[in-house]
C-alpha positions as CSV (number, residue, x, y, z in Angstrom):
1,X,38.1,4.8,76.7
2,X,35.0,3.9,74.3
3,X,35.8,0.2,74.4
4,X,36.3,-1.6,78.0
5,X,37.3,-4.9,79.3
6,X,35.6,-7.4,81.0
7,X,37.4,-7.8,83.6
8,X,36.6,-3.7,84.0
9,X,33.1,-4.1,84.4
10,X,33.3,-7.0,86.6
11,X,35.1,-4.7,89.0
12,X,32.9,-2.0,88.8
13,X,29.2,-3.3,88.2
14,X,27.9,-0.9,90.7
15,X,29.5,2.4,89.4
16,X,28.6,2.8,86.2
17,X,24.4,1.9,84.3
18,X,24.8,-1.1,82.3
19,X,22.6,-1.6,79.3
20,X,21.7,-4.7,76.8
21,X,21.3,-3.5,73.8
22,X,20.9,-6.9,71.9
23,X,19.2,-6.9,68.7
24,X,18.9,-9.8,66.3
25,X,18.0,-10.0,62.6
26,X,14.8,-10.8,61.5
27,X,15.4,-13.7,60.0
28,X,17.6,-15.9,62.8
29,X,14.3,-16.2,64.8
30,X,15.8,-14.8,68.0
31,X,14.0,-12.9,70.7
32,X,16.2,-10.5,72.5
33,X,14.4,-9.5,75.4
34,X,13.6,-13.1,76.4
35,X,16.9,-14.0,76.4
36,X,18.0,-11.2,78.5
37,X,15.4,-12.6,80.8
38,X,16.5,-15.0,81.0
39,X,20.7,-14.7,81.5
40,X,22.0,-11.1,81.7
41,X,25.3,-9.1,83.8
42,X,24.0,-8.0,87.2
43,X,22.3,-4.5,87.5
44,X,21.5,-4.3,83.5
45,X,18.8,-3.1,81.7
46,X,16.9,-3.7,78.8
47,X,17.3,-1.4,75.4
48,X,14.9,-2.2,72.9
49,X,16.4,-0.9,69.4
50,X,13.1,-1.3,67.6
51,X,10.8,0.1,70.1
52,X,12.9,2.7,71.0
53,X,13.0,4.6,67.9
54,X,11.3,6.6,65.2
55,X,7.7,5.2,65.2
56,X,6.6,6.8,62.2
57,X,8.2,5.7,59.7
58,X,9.0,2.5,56.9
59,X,12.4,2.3,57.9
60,X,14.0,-0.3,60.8
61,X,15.4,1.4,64.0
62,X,15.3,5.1,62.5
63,X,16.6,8.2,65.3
64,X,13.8,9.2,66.6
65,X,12.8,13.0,67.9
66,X,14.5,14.9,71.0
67,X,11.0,14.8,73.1
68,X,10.9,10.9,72.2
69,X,14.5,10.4,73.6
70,X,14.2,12.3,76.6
71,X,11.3,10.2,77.6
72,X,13.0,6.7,76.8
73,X,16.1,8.0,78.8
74,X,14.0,8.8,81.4
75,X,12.0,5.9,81.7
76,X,15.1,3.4,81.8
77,X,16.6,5.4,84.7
78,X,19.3,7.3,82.5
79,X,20.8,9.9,83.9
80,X,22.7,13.0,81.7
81,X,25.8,12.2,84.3
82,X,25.9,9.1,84.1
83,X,29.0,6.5,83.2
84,X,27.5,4.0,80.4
85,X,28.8,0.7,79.7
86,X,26.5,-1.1,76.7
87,X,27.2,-4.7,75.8
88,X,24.7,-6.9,73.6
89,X,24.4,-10.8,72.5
90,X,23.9,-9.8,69.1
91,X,25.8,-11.6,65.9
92,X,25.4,-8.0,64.3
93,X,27.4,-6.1,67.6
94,X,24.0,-4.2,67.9
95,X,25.6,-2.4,71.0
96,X,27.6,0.1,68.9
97,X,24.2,1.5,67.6
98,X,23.4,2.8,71.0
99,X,27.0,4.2,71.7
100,X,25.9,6.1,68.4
101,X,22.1,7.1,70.1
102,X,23.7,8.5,72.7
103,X,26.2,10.3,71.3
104,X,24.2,11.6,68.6
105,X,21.7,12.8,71.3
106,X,24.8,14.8,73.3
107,X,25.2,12.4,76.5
108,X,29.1,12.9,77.0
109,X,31.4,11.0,74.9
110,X,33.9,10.4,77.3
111,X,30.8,8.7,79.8
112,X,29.5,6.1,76.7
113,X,31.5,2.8,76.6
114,X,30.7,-0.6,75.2
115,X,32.0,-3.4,76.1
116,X,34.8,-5.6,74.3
117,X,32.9,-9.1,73.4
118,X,29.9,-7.9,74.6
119,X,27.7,-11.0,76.4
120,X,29.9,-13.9,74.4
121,X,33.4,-12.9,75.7
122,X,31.5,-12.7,79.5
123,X,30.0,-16.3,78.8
124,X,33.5,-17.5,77.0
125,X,35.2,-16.2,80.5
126,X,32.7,-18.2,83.1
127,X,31.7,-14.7,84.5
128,X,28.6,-14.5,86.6
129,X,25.2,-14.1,85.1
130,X,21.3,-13.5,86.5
131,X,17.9,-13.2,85.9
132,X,17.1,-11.0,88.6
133,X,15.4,-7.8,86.6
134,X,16.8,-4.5,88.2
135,X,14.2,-2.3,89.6
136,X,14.9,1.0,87.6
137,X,14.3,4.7,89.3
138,X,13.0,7.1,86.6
139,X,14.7,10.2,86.1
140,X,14.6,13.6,83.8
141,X,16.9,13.1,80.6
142,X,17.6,16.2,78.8
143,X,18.8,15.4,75.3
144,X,20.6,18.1,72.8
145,X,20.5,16.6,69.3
146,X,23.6,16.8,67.3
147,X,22.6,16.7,63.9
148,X,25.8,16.8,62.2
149,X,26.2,13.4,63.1
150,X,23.3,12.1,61.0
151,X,23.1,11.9,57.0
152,X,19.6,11.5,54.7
153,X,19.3,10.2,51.2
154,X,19.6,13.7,49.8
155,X,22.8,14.6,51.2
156,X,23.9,11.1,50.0
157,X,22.8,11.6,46.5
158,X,24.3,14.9,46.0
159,X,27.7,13.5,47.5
160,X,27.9,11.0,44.5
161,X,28.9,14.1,42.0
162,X,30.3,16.4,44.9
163,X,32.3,14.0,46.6
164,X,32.7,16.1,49.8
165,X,33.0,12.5,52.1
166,X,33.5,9.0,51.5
167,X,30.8,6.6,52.3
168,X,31.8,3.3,53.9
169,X,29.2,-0.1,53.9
170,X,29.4,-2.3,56.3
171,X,27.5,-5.0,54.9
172,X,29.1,-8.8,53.3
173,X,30.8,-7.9,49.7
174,X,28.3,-10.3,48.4
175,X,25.4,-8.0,49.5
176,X,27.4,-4.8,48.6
177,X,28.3,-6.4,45.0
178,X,24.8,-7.2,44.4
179,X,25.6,-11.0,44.1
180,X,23.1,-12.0,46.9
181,X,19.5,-11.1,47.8
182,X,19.2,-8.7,50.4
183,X,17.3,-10.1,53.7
184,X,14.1,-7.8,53.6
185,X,12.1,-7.7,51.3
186,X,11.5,-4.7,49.0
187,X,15.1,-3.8,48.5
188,X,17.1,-4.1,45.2
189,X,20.6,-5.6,45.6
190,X,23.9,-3.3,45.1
191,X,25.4,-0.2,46.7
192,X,25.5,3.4,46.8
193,X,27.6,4.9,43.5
194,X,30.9,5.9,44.7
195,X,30.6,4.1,48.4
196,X,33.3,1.4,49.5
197,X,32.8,-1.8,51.5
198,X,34.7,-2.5,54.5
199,X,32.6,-5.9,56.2
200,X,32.0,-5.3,59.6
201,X,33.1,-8.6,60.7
202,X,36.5,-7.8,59.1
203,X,37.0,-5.3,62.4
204,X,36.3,-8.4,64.9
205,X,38.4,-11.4,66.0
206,X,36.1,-14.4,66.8
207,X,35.2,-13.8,70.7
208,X,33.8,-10.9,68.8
209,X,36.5,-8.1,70.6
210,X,37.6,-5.6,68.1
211,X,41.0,-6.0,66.9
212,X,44.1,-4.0,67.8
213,X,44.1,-0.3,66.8
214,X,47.0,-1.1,64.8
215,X,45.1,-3.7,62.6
216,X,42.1,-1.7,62.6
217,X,44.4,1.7,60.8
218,X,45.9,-0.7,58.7
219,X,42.4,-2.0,57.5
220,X,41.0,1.4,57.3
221,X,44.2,2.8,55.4
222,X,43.8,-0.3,52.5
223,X,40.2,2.0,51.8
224,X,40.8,5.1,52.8
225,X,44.3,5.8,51.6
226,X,47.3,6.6,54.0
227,X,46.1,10.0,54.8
228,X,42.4,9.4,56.8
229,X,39.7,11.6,56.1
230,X,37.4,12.7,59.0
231,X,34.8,13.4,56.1
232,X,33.7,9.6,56.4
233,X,30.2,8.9,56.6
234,X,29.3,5.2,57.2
235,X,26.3,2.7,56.4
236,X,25.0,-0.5,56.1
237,X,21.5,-2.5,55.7
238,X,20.0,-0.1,58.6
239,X,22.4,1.5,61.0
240,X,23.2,-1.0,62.7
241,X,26.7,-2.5,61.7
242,X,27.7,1.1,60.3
243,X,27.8,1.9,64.1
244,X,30.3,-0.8,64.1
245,X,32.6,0.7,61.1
246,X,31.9,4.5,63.0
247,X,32.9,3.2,66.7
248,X,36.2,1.1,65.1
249,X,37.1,4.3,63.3
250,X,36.9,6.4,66.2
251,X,39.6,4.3,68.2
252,X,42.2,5.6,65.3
253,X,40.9,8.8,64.1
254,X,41.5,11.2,67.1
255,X,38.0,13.1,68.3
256,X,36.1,11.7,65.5
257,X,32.6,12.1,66.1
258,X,30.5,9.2,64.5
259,X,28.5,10.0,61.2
260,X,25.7,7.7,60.0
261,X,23.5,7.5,57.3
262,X,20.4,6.7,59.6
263,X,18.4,5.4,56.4
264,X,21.1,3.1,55.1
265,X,20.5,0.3,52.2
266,X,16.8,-0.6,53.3
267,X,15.7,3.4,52.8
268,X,18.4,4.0,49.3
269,X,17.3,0.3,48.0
270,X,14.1,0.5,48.4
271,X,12.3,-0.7,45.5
């Protein structure tokens, strides 16, 4: 049950850790953590995408290192039993790139939810909402990496002539063509050779729930072919929508475990 309802979490706010995991693009002029603040579901805490990743680096949001996670789960409470539910108030659906975090960093697949709509579905419904900041007990998070879940640019590059996966982008076709600028600066337009599209938004309907598993397969087997590959690999500016493509897929593709290329467009662009 990665995906859950609202209604769900309504009725169970107190059993499972709720997280907001909002992140907005640099360019809408939108400040997360004052927003959560300021209106957020009762007993959630604050994720901060940025912050809480790979410091030491050019690239947006990269993984960062085992130690590093240990200490961010630690600090925000998390324990390695807990039941996650993750939502955001993010245009971008910026909560699949922590169900990602967490699976890539072993918490139990079967414990990591997000929820269906995220913040805009809870609004849309007249559920309740507060400001009240929940006072968090630290814990000690142990972590175990898997690394078969993350791609870099060599492993992408020698794909293009090996063709051992498929690589799927979840940015606009305009971006992915090359037609439009991309929104940082520094990075060529166009596309990895060999990679195919598949818009995130295309996966949504407008309360921004994911659509049915049936229109999702159909979607995925106009790419893909009838027959679908778990050899998929999936990508997008920087990680962030490609966690969209990777949790959609897993709701048709029995047991597949999410694969991202962490660097995406802004590290293969890069000018």
């Amino acid at each position: 049950m990665t995906l859950i309802n609202t209604k769900w979490l309504e009725n169970n706010l107190n059993k499972v850790k709720i997280i907001d995991s909002s992140w907005h693009m640099p360019n809408v002029n939108r400040d997360a953590y004052k927003e959560f603040t300021e209106k957020h579901i009762k007993n959630a805490i604050y994720f901060d995408i940025d912050k809480n990743s790979n410091q030491n680096t050019y690239l947006p949001h990269m993984l960062t290192d085992k130690i590093s996670w240990e200490k961010i789960m630690s600090s925000l409470g998390i324990a390695n039993k807990d039941q996650i539910v993750i939502y955001d108030n993010s245009d971008v659906i910026s909560s699949c790139r922590l169900w990602y975090n967490l699976i890539y960093f072993g918490h139990n697949y079967e414990n990591v939810h997000v929820l269906d709509g995220g913040l805009k579905k809870w609004k849309i419904e007249n559920r309740k909402l507060t400001n009240s900041i929940t006072k968090i007990i630290k814990t000690n998070y142990i972590a175990n990496e898997i690394k078969s879940l993350v791609k870099n640019k060599k492993e992408i590059n020698d794909n293009i002539s090996k063709n051992e996966f498929k690589i799927i982008d979840a940015r606009s076709r305009e971006r992915f063509d090359g037609k439009v600028a991309e929104p940082r600066k520094g990075i060529r337009s166009g596309s990895i050779p060999n990679s195919l599209c598949l818009p995130y938004k295309e996966l949504l309907n407008d309360d921004n729930t994911f659509k049915n598993k049936n229109d999702i397969l159909n979607i995925f087997k106009d790419i893909l072919g009838q027959e679908l590959t778990s050899n998929v690999i999936f990508s997008c500016g920087s990680g962030i929508t490609a966690s969209v493509l990777a949790l959609a897929y897993s709701l048709i593709k029995n047991k597949y475990m999410p694969v991202i290329y962490d660097g995406s467009w802004a590290e293969y662009g890069k000018i």
